[in-house]
Steps between C-alpha positions, in 0.01 A plus 500: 500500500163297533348375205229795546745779514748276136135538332386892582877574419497301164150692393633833579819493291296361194243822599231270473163584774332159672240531225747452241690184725132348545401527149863346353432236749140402416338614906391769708642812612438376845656221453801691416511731816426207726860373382708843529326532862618126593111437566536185257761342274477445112453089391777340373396570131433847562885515653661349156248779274634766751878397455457424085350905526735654675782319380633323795514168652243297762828513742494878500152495618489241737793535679496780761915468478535596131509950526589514159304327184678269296607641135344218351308202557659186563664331233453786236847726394571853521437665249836727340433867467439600165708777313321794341651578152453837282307490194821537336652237659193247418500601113886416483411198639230422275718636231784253553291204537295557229835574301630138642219332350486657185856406415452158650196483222689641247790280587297198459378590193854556350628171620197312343540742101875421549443119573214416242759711239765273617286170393396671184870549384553145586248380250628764257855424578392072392300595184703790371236718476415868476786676675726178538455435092862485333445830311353692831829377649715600256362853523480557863883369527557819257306731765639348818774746560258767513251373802895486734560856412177625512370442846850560659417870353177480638638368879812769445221774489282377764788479752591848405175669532426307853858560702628790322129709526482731840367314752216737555389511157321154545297571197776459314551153643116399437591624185699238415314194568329630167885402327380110472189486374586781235834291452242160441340669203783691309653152534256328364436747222874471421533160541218469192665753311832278488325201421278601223854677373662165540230322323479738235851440432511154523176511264776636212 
């Protein structure tokens, strides 16, 4: 094909009329059907506007051996077809990632309460204060056996409720995540029970 016939061919499939070329290309209708009619030929900065708008390279309008335009213009990549997804799909996806980062976050923030604890104890641990005091530790030795059997209850129960549940009652199973933080505060409740108990006794 001529360079005439590559430029009526291009307008058509974009639908566009020679008013719409001219005015994209800043000239006259005329100007425009001079060029499909092979009366006169576009200047060489019209030629790289023309292959920028349509998408294809200077070689594909110039050369009368090129049928076909190229994909691209030179030195640019194909782009990969892109994959619809469902609306389901998408809120899964924002679901897990969103999921990801807020036990990343909440990770973090364990890690740093756990560390700054650790230092804490350290100082208590040197000075023999508070919980590290030689009364405190003579109480919580009296206690100790209790913490051991109480949360392998708690973990007996848990495993019991999660494998041994039908496996299409999943409520159940959600259920049970509730076993550890209701298993946190009898424990601590408890755990102050003993202790005042143990105090009270060593008091007499």
């Amino acid at each position: 094909m001529t360079l005439a016939e590559k430029i009526m061919e291009l307008r058509k499939k974009k639908g566009w009329p020679q008013e719409e070329l001219a005015e994209k290309l800043g000239i006259s209708r005329q100007s425009v059907s001079k060029w499909e009619s092979g009366a006169s030929i576009p200047d060489l900065d019209k030629i790289i506007i023309i292959s920028e708008l349509f998408d294809v390279s200077t070689d594909y309008l110039l050369k009368d051996g090129i049928e076909e335009p190229a994909a691209k213009r030179a030195g640019s990549e194909e782009m990969p077809a892109l994959r619809k997804v469902s609306a389901e799909e998408a809120d899964e996806r924002l679901g897990t990632y969103c999921m990801g980062i807020l036990l990343t976050m909440v990770s973090a923030a364990v890690f740093l309460f756990v560390w700054a604890g650790e230092v804490q104890d350290s100082f208590r641990r040197l000075l023999q204060t508070e919980r590290f005091s030689p009364e405190r530790k003579a109480a919580a030795k009296k206690t100790d056996f209790f913490s051991g059997i109480y949360w392998c209850i708690v973990t007996a129960v848990f495993l019991c409720i999660v494998f041994f549940a039908p496996q299409k009652e999943y409520q159940y199973q959600k259920t049970s995540l509730l076993i550890w933080p209701l298993a946190g505060l009898l424990y601590a409740a408890i755990k102050m029970v003993l202790h005042a108990v143990a105090a009270a006794r060593d008091a007499k």
